[in-house]
C-alpha positions as CSV (number, residue, x, y, z in Angstrom):
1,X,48.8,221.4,136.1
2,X,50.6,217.9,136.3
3,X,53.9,218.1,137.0
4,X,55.8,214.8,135.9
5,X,59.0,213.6,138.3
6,X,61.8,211.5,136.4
7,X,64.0,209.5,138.2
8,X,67.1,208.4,137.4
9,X,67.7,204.9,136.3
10,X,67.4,202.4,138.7
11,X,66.3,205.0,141.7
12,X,62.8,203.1,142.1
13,X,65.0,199.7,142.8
14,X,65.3,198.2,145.5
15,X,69.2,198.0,147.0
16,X,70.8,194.4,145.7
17,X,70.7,192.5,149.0
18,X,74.7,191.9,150.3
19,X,74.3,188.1,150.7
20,X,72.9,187.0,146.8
21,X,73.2,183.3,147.9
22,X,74.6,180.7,150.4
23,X,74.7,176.6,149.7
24,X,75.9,174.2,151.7
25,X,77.9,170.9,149.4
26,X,77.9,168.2,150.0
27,X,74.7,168.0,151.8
28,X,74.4,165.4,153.9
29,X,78.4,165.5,154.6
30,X,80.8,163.2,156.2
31,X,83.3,163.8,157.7
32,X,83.4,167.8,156.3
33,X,81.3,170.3,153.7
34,X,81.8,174.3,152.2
35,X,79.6,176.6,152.8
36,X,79.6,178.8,149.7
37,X,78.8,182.2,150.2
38,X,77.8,184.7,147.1
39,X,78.8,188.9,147.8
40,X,77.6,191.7,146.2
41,X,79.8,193.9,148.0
42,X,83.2,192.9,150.5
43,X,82.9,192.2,153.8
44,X,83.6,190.5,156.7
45,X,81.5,187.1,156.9
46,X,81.2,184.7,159.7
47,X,79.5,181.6,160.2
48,X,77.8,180.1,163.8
49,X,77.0,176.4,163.7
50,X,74.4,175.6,166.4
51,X,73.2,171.9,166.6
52,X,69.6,170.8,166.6
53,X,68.8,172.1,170.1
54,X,70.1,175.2,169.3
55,X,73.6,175.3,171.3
56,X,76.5,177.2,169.4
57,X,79.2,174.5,169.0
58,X,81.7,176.0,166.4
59,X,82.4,179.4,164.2
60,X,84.2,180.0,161.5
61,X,85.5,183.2,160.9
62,X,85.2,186.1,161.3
63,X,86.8,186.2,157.6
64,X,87.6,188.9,155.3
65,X,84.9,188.2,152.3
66,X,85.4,189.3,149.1
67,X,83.1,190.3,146.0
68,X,81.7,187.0,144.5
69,X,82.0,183.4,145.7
70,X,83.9,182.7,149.1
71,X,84.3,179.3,150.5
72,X,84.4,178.4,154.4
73,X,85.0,174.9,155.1
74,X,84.1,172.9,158.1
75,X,85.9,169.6,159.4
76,X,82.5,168.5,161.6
77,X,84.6,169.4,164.7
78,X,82.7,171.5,167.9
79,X,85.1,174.4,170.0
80,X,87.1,171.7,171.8
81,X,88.6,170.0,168.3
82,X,86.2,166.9,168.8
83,X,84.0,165.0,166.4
84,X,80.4,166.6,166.5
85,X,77.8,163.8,166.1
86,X,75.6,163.5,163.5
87,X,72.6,165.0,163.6
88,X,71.0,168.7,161.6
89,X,72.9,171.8,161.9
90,X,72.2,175.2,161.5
91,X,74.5,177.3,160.1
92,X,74.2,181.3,160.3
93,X,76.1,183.3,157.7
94,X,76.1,187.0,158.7
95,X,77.9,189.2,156.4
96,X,77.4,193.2,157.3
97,X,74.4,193.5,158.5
98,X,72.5,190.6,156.9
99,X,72.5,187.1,158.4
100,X,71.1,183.8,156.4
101,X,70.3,180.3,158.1
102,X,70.9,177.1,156.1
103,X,70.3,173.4,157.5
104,X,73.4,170.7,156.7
105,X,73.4,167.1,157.8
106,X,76.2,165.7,159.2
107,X,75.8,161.8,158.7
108,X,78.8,159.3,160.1
């Protein structure tokens, strides 16, 4: 004899990922751009810019993210206040326990 399981709505789902979308405007920037972050759930969010070789030459946050659209901004500036040349970035949003990479251009 079959025996039928029913699950309750939505059970089969997979969870709604944390980070539902991250864009980088302008892009290319000069002199600085937001990096717009979409939540599904609040947390705290930081972003690690590493140039094109890879070197980590500014954060921002760690920052207390909230449900929906948050804005970080970055000036173009590295750890020691200066002027980071132009060149591809690579931005890492981690958020929890889920990270994203996006690519900006800073053009001067």
């Amino acid at each position: 004899e079959a025996v039928l399981l029913e699950l309750a709505p939505g059970a089969d789902a997979a969870p709604r990922p944390l980070v539902q979308s991250v864009s980088v405007t302008p892009n290319p920037f000069n002199p600085r751009c937001e990096i717009r972050i979409e939540l599904d759930r609040a947390t705290q969010v930081r972003v690690a810019i590493h140039d094109a070789r890879g070197r980590h030459v500014a954060d921002l946050g760690p920052r207390a993210g909230t449900v929906g659209a948050n804005v970080l901004r970055w000036d173009g500036t590295g750890f020691d206040g200066r002027l980071m040349p132009a060149g591809v970035y690579m931005m890492r949003i981690s958020a929890g326990a889920e990270s994203r990479t996006v690519k900006a251009a800073l053009v001067r």
